[in-house]
C-alpha positions as CSV (number, residue, x, y, z in Angstrom):
1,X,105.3,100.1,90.3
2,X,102.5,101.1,88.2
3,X,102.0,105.2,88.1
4,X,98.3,105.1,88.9
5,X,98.8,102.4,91.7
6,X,101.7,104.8,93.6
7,X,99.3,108.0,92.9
8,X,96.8,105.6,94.6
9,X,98.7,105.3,97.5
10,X,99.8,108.9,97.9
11,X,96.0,109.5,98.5
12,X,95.3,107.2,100.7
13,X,98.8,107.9,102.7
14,X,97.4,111.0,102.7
15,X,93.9,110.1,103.6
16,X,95.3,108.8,106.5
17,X,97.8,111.2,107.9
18,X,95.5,113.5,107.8
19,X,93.1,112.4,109.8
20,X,95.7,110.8,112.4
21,X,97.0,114.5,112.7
22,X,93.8,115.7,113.5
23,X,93.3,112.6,115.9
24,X,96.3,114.1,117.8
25,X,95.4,117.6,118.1
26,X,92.1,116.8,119.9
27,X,94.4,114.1,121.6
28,X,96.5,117.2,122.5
29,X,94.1,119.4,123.8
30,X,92.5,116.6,126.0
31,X,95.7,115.8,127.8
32,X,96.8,119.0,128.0
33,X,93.8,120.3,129.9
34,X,93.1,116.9,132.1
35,X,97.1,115.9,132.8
36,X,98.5,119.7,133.1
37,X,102.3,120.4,131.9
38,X,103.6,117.0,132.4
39,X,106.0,114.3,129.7
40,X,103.1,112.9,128.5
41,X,101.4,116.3,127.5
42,X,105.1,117.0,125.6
43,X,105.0,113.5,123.7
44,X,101.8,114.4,122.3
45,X,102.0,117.8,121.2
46,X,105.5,116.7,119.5
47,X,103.7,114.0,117.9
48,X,101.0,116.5,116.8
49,X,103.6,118.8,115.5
50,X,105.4,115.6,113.7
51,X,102.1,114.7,111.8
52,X,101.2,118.2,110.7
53,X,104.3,118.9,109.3
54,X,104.4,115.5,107.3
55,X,100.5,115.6,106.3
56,X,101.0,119.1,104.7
57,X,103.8,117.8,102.9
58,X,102.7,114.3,102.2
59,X,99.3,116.4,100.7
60,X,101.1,119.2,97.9
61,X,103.2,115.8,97.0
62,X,99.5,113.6,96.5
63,X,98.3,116.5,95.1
64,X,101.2,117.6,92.4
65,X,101.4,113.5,90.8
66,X,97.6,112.8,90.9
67,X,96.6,116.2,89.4
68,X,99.2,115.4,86.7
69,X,97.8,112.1,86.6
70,X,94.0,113.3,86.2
71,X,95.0,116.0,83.6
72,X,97.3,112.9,81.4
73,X,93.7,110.5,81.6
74,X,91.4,113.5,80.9
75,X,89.3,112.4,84.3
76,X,89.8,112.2,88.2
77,X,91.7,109.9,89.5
78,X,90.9,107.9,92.7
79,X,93.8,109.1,93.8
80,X,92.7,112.6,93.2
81,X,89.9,111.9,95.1
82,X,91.4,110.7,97.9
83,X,93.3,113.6,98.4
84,X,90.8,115.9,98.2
85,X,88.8,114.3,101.1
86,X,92.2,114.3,102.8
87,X,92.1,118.4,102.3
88,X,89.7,119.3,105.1
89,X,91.5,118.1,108.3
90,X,95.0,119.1,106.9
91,X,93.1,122.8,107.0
92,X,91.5,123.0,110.2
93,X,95.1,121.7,111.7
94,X,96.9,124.6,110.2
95,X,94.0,127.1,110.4
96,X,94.3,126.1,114.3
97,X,97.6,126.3,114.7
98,X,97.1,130.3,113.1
99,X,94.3,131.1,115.0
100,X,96.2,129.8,118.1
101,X,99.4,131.9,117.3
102,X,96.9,135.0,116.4
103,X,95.4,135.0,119.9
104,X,98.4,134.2,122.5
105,X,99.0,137.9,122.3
106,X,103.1,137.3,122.3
């Protein structure tokens, strides 16, 4: 496979992810406060933790090959540029998940 075709689809795998992880942590909350403690409430928030755990990693991966990528061409990537749009809901997942564990007061 072609280097700039797999950094292609690093981005958009990571494109994607992201935004399903952030799919599932509004998905999360909404069950959570409509259902209660219940299995369903469990499956989601595991799937929530499952997704940010593999966007964050699937993003410094995209990141580390199409920055080397960009630098080898001398310009940015699509690649590149997919992952950067992928950035914003990786970050709001994580700064969430700090904020959350800042204010339960344990």
């Amino acid at each position: 496979m072609d280097i700039a075709k797999r950094n292609n689809n690093l981005g958009l795998a990571a494109l994607i992810i992201s935004y399903l992880t952030l799919i599932f942590w509004a998905l999360g909350i909404f069950i959570s406060v409509e259902i209660g403690i219940g299995w369903q409430s469990y499956t989601t928030v595991g799937l929530f933790g499952l997704f940010l755990l593999s966007s964050g990693i699937i993003f410094l991966i995209s990141l580390i090959f199409n920055i080397k990528e960009s630098r080898g061409n001398n310009h940015i990537t699509r690649g590149l540029v997919l992952t950067i749009i992928s950035f914003p809901p990786v970050a709001f997942c994580y700064l969430a998940m700090l904020v959350k564990a800042l204010t339960e007061g344990h």
